[in-house]
RODO-2510 file (C-alpha; in nm, 4 decimals, decimal comma):
residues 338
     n   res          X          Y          Z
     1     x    -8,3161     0,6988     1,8886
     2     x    -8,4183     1,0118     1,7547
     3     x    -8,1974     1,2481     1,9904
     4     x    -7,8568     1,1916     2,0285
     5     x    -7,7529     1,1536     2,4055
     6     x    -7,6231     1,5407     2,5402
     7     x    -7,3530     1,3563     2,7356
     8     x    -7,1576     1,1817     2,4570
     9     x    -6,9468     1,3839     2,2769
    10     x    -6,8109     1,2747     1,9057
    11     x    -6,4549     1,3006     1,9946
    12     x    -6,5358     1,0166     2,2719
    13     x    -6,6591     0,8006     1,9942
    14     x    -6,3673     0,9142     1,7721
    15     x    -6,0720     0,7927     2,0573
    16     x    -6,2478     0,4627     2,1034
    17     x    -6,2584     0,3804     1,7588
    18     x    -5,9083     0,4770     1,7198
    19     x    -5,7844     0,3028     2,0089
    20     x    -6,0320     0,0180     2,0276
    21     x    -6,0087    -0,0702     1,6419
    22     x    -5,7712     0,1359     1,4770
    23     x    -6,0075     0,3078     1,3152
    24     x    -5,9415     0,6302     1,2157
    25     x    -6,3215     0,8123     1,1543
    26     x    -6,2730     1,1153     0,9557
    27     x    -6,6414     1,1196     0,8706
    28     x    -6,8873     1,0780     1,1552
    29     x    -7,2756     1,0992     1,1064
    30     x    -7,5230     1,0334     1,3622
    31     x    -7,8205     0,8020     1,2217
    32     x    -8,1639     0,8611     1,4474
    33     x    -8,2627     0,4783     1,3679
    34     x    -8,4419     0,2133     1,5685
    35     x    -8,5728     0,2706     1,9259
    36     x    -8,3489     0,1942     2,2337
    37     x    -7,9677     0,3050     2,1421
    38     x    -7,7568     0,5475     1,9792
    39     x    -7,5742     0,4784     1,6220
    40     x    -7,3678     0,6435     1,3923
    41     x    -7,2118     0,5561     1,0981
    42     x    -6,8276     0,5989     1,0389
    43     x    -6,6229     0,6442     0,7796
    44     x    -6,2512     0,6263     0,7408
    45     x    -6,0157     0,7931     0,4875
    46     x    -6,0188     0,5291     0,2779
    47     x    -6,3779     0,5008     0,1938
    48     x    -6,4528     0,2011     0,4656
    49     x    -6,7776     0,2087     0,6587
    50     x    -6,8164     0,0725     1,0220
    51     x    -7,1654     0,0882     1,1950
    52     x    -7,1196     0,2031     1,5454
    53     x    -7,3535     0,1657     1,8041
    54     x    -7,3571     0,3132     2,1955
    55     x    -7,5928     0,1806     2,4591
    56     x    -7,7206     0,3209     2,7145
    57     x    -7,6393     0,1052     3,0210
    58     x    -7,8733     0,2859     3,2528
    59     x    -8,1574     0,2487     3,0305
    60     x    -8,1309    -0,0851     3,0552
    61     x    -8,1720    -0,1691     3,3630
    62     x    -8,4099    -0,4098     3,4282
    63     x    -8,4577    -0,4001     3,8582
    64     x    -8,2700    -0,1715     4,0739
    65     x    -7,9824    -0,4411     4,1463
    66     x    -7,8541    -0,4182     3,8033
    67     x    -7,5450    -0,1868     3,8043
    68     x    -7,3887    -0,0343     3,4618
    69     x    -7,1141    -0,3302     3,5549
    70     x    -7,3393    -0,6177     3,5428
    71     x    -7,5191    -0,5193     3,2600
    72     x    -7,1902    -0,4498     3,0611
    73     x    -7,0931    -0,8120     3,1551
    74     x    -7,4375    -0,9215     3,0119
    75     x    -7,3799    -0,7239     2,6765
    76     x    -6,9985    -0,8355     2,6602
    77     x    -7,1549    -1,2137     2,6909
    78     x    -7,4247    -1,1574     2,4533
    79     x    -7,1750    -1,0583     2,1695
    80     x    -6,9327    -1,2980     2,2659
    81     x    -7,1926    -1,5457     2,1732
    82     x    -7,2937    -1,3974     1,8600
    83     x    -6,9141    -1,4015     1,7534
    84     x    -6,9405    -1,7303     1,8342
    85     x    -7,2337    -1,7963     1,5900
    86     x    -7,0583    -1,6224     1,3304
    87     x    -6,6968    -1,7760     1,3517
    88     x    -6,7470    -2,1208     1,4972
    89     x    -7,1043    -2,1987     1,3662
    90     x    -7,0595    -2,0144     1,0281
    91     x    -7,3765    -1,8636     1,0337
    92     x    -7,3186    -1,5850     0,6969
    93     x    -7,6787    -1,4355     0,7604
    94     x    -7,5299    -1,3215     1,1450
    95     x    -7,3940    -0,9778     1,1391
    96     x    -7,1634    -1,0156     1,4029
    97     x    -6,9783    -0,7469     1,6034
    98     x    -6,5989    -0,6612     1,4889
    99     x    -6,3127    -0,7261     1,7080
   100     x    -6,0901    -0,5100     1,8907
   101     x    -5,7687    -0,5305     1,8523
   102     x    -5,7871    -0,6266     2,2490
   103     x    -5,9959    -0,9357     2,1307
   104     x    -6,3131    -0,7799     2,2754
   105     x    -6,6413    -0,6795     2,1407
   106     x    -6,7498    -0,4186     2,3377
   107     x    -6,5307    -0,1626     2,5247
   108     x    -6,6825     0,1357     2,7664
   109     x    -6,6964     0,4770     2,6330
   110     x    -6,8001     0,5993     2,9706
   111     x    -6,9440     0,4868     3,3231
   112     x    -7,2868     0,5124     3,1365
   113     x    -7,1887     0,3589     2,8224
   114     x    -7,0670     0,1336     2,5721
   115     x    -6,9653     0,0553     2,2480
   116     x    -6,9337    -0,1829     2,0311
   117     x    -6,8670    -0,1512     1,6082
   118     x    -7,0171    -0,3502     1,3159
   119     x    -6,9225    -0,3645     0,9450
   120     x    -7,1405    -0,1330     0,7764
   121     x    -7,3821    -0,3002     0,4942
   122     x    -7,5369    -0,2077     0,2524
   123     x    -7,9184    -0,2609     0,2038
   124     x    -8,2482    -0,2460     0,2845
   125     x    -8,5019    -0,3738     0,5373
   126     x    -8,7097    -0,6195     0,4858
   127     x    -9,0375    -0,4137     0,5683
   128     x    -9,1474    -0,0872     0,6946
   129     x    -9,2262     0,0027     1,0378
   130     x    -9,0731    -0,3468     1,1494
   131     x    -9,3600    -0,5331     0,9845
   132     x    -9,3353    -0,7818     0,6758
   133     x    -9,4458    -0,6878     0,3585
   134     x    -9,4937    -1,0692     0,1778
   135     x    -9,5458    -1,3905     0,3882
   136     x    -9,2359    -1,5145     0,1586
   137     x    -8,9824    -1,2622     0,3522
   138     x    -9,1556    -1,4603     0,6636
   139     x    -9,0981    -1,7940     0,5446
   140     x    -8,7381    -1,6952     0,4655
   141     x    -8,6690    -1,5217     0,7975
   142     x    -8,7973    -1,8692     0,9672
   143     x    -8,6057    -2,0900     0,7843
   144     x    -8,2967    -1,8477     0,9047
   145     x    -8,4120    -1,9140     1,2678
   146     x    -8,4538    -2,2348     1,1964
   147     x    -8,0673    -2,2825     1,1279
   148     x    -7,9979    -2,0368     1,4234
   149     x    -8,1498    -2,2673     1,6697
   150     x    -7,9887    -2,5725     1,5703
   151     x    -7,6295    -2,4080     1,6418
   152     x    -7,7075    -2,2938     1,9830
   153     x    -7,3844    -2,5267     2,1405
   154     x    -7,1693    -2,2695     1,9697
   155     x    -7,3663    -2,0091     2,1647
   156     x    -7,3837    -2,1789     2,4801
   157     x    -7,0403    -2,1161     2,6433
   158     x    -7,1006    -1,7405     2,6146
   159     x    -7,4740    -1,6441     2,6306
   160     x    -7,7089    -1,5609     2,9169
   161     x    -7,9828    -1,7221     2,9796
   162     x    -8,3687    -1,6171     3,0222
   163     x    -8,4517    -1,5827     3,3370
   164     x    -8,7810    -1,4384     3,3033
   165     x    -8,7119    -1,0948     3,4785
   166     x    -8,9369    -0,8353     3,3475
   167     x    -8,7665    -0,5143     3,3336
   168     x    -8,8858    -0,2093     3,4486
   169     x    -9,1083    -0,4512     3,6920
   170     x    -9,0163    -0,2531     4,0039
   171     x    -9,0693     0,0542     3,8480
   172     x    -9,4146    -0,0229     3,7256
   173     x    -9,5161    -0,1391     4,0467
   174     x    -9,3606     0,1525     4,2258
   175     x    -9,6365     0,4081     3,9732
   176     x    -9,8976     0,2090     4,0777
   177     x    -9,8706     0,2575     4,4345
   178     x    -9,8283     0,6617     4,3678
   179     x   -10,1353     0,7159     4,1782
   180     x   -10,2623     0,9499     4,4423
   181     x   -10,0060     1,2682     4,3543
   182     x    -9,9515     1,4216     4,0805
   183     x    -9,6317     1,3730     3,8668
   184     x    -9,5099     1,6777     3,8106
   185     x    -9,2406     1,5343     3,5531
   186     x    -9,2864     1,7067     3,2628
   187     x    -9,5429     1,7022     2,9819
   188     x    -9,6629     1,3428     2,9908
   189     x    -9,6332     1,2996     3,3855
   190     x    -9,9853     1,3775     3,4464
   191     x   -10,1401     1,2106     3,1137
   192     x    -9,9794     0,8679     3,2340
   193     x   -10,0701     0,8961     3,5779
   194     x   -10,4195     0,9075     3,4677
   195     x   -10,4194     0,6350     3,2056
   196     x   -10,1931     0,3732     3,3921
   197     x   -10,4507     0,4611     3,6445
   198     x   -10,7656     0,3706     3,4646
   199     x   -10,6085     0,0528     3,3624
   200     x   -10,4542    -0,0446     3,7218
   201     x   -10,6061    -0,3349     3,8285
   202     x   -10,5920    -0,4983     3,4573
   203     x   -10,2257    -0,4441     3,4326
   204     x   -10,2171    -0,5979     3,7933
   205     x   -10,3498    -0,9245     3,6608
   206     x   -10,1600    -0,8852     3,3919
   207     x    -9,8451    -0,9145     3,5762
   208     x    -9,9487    -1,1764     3,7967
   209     x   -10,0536    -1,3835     3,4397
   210     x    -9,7164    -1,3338     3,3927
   211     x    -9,5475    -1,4703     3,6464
   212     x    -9,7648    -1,8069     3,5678
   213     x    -9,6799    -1,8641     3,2935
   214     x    -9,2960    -1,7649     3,3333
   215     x    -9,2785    -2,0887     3,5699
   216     x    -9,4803    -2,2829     3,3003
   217     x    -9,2557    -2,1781     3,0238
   218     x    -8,9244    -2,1428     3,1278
   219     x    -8,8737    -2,4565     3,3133
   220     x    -8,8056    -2,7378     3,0194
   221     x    -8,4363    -2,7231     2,9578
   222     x    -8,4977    -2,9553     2,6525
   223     x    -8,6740    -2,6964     2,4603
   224     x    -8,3795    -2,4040     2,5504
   225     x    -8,2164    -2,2686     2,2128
   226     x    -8,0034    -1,9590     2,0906
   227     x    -8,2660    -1,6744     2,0086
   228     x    -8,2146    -1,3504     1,8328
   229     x    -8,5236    -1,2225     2,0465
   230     x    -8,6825    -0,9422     1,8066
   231     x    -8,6253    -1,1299     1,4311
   232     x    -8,8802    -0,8213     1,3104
   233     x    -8,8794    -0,6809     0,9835
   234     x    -8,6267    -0,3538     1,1018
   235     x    -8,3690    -0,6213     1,1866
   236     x    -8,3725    -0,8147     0,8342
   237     x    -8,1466    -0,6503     0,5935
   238     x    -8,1498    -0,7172     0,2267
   239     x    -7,8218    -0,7367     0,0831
   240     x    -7,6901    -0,8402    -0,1850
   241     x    -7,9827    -1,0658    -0,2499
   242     x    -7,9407    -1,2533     0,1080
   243     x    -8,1684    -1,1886     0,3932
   244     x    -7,9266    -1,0681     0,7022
   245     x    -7,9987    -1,0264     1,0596
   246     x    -7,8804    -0,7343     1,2937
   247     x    -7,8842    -0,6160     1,6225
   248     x    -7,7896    -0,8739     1,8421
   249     x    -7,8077    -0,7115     2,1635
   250     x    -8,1211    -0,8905     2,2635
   251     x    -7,9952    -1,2477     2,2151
   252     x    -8,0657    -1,4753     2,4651
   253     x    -8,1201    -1,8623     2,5640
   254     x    -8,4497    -1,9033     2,5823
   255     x    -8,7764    -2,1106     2,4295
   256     x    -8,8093    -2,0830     2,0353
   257     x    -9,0938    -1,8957     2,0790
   258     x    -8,9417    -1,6124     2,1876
   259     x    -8,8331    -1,5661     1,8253
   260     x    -9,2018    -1,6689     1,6670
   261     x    -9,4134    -1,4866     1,8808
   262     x    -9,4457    -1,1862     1,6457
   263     x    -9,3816    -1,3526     1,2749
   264     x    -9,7005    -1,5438     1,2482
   265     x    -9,9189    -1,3579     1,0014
   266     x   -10,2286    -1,5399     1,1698
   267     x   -10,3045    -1,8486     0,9909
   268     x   -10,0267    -2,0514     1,1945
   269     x    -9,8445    -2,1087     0,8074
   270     x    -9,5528    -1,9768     0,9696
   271     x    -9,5479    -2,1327     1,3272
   272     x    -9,6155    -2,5016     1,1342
   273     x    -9,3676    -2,4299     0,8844
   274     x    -9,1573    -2,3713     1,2072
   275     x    -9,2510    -2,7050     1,3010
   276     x    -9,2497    -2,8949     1,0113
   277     x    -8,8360    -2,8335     0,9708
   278     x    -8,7523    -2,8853     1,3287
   279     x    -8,9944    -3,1683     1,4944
   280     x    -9,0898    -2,9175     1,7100
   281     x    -9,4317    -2,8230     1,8398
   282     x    -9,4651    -2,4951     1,9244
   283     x    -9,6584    -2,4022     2,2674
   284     x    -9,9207    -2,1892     2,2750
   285     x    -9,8970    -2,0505     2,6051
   286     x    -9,5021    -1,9762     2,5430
   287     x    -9,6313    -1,7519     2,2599
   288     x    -9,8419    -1,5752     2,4746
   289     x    -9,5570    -1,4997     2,7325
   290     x    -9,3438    -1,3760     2,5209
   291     x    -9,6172    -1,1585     2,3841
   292     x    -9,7099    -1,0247     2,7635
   293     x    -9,2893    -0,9769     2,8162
   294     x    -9,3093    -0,7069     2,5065
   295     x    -9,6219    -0,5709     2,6407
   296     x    -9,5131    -0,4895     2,9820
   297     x    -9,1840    -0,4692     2,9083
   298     x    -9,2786    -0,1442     2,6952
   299     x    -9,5578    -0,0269     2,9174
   300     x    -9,3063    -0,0316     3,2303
   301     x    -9,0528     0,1422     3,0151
   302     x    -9,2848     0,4432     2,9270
   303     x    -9,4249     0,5050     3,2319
   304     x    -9,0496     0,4734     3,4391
   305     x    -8,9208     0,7484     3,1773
   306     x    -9,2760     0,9447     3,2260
   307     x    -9,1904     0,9283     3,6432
   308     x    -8,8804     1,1037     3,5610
   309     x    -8,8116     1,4663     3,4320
   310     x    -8,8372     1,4970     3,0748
   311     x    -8,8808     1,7700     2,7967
   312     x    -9,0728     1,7560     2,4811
   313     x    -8,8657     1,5889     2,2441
   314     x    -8,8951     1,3508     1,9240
   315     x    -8,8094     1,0284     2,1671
   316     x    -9,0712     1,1420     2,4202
   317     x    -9,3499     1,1646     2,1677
   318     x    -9,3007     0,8351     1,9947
   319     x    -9,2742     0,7467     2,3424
   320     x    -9,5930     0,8589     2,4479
   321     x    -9,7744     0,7304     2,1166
   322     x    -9,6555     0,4009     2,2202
   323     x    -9,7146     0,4138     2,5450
   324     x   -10,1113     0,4713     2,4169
   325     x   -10,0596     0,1541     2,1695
   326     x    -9,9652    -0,0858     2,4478
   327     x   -10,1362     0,0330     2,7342
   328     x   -10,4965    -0,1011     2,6378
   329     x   -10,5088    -0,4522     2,8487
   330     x   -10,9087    -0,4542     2,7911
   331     x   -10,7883    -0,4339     2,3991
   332     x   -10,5132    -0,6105     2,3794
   333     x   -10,5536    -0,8954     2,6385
   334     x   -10,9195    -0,9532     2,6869
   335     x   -10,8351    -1,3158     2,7667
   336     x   -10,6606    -1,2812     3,0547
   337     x   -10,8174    -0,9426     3,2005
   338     x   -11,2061    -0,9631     3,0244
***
């Protein structure tokens, strides 16, 4: 995130790190990277580097039943698991989360949020803009899911499986019943009432394609594995001449093709490669859920913060720019909405 969150204060994230881990931060920078929490990067008196990341539990609600509670629960389970990979699967490319000295990986800073503290490394992503520069940094990144999938019984005690909720579902559907009146939210209120509104009924279907194929896809417990769920080219690291993968947060049980969705380059090299190591063939139409998930899943996101008050800040605009990326079913989906 661009802007750091007005209601955490630095000497919060200071007493958790010294209580939590021991660590004593004497240097504390925040770092506006990647799109959905808040990082900074810590540094002790001795030189040592932890990466230190807060979430935003509210933001990540997914329906209006989930309560800052359950969703830490889901976020403690989710890093247990990764641990897991890490310690008991010895996985070296997983950059898991440290321990506390409490044995947990993720303590509250507040009601509204958590944290939870990675080593700090050194390197550089694998491509700009989360996209892959060479089809060889693909290839390399499969091969590392490859080897991820096959360890998901050390992942299994811990991690949470997809259930095929769509967050921000109820949200979305609330904006399109209010079309009518004017959202007087701040800047973008009115500019997304008017394009969700021109796309309506095509987002419609595209939510009840959805829901098809969610019963299609997520009902073979054969094909379930350990997924990373966004293996993009911001969450490869180069280090050290090893490819590593970060942020965890999103792991899940779920179909392989939840991680493959967005790596093939076109030409299927990639999704056969895929195959070729594990026996397994991949399904079309799981590709295409997982697709529609990101799509909705960012369309319902932008127009649930657009609903609410905001000002004009750096997160709102990339917001908004995004917003105009996804929300183009006629574009984007012409298959299931043409």
């Amino acid at each position: 995130m661009y802007t750091r969150p007005h209601d955490v204060e630095e000497a919060q994230v200071r007493a958790v790190l010294a209580s939590g881990w021991r660590f004593g931060a004497v240097d504390l920078n925040y770092e506006p990277v990647g799109f959905g929490s808040h990082h900074w990067i810590a540094h002790d008196a001795d030189g040592d580097g932890r990466f230190v990341t807060v979430d935003d539990l509210e933001a990540k609600r997914r329906c209006e039943a989930d309560t800052s509670d359950t969703l830490f629960e889901r976020l403690r389970r989710t890093f247990t698991a990764v641990l897991a990979l890490r310690a008991n699967a010895d996985l070296t490319f997983v950059v898991a989360p440290l321990v506390a000295t409490d044995g947990s990986v993720l303590q509250r800073l507040s009601h509204r949020y958590s944290l939870v503290v990675h080593p700090l490394i050194v390197g550089r992503p694998a491509g700009r803009d989360g996209e892959y520069g060479t089809n060889a940094d693909r290839a390399a990144v499969v091969d590392l899911l490859v080897e991820l999938h096959s360890t998901t019984a050390a992942a299994l005690p811990h991690a949470v499986r997809d259930d095929g909720t769509l967050p921000n579902r109820d949200a979305l559907r609330q904006a399109l019943g209010a079309l009518d009146h004017p959202w007087e939210t701040g800047i973008y209120g009115e500019p997304t009432r008017h394009l969700l509104g021109r796309n309506a009924g095509d987002v419609e279907r595209l939510i009840d394609a959805y829901d098809q194929l969610a019963v299609q896809v997520l009902g073979d417990d054969g094909r379930m594995v350990i997924t990373h769920g966004e293996p993009h080219a911001g969450n490869v690291v180069m280090s050290q001449g090893r490819y590593l993968l970060v942020d965890w947060d999103t792991a899940l049980i779920a179909p392989p093709e939840r991680d493959l969705w967005d790596l093939d380059p076109g030409d299927r090299s990639i999704l056969e490669r895929y195959r070729d190591a594990t026996g397994l063939e991949v399904v079309p139409e799981a590709l295409t859920f997982y697709r529609l998930w990101y799509d909705l899943t960012e369309i319902g996101g932008y127009v649930s913060l657009f609903r609410r008050p905001h000002d004009r800040t750096a997160d709102t605009a990339e917001s908004w720019n995004n917003l105009l990326h996804f929300l183009r079913p006629r574009q984007r989906w012409p298959s299931l909405v043409g």
